[in-house]
C-alpha positions, 0 to 999 in steps of 0.5 A, a space after each residue: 226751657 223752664 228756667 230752673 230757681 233755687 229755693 233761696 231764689 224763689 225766695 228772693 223772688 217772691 220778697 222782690 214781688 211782695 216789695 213791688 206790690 208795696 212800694 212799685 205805685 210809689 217808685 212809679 209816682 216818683 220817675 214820673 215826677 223826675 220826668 215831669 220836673 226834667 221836662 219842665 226845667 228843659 222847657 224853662 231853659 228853652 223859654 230863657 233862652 228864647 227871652 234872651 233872644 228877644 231882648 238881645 234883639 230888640 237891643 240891636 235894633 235900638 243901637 240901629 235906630 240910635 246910628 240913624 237918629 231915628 228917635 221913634 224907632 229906637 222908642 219903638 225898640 225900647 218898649 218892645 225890650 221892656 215887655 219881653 219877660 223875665 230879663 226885658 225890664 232890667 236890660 230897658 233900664 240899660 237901654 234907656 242910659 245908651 238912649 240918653 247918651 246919644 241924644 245929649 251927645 246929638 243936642 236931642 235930650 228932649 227925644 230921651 227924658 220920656 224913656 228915662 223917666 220911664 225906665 226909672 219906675 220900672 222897678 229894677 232891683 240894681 242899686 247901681 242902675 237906679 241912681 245913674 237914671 235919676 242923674 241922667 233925667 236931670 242932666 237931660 232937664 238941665 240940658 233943655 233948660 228945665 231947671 226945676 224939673 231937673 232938680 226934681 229928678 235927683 234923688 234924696 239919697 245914694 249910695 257912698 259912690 254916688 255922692 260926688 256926682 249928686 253934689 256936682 249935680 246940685 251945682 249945676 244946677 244951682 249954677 245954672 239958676 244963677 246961685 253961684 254961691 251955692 253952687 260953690 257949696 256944692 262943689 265943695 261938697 263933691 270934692 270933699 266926698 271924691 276918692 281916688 279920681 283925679 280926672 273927677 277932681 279936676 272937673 270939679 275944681 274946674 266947675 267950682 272956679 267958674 261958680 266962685 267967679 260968677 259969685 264974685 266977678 272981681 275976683 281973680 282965679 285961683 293959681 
């Protein structure tokens, strides 16, 4: 049975197709990108997704390796979580504190200081992950005896926060070389930039007493 259309109908029609001929390439084109931009943030997504994987993986193994001090392994692990895309450098720059963590505590810094050094030039874009590695790298040269290497590594400047531990470091340094001295200036300085943390302030009070004895071994310690 025909399907019977009124003269308003026919009109209504006959515009509809008129504006199909128009504009139907363009609402073609235009479905056609949604679908393509829908394909590829799913495929975007999946692709994130697999990456996360990769690096939490690789990070697993690195733990494994550290709990077995197995150095190369860990090494190993740490390279592969450097190239995974899109998260792997910022997650390596973390890794490699864990790393050096563990080595200091296992009298192994020497295994860490290639891998924090490294980590150091991969250019992440965290203000807060910079500063710790350049005080980790010379923490890891004092611990081995290298004092000029170790303060080479410390950066020239950091943010506010950062400052106590730069001086402190400086002390330790220059503690370390037999400047006690200025070691002693050093602490000082640590102590001066310190807010609120009264544990750090007692460490510093601590390392600056030793420093002022060693600068003057008749003087008795402070009450």
């Amino acid at each position: 049975m025909a399907l019977v259309l009124s003269h308003e109908e026919l009109e209504q029609l006959d515009a509809l197709k008129a504006w199909w001929r128009a504009n139907g390439r363009l609402l073609i084109v235009a479905v056609s990108a949604a679908l393509v931009f829908s394909l590829g943030w799913n495929g975007w997504q999946w692709w994130r997704s697999e990456q996360v994987q990769a690096a939490a993986q690789a990070f697993e193994a690195i733990d494994q390796a550290l709990e077995k001090q197995a150095w190369a392994e860990a090494r190993a692990a740490w390279e592969r979580l450097k190239a995974v895309p899109w998260v792997g450098k910022a997650q390596a720059a973390y890794a490699a504190l864990a790393i050096a963590d563990q080595a200091a505590a296992k009298n192994a810094a020497a295994e860490a200081i290639p891998v924090v050094r490294e980590a150091g030039t991969l250019g992440v874009d965290d203000d807060a992950v910079q500063p710790l590695l350049a005080f980790t790298l010379a923490e890891l040269h004092l611990a081995q005896g290298e004092y000029d290497a170790a303060a080479k590594a410390l950066p020239q400047a950091v943010p506010a926060p950062y400052q106590p531990r730069l001086w402190a470091l400086k002390g330790d340094i220059a503690l370390a070389q037999g400047e006690a001295q200025q070691a002693v200036s050093h602490y000082d300085k640590a102590l001066a930039e310190v807010r609120g943390d009264p544990s750090w302030q007692m460490v510093l009070r601590a390392k600056r007493e030793q420093a002022a004895i060693a600068s003057d071994p008749v003087k008795e310690p402070t009450q």
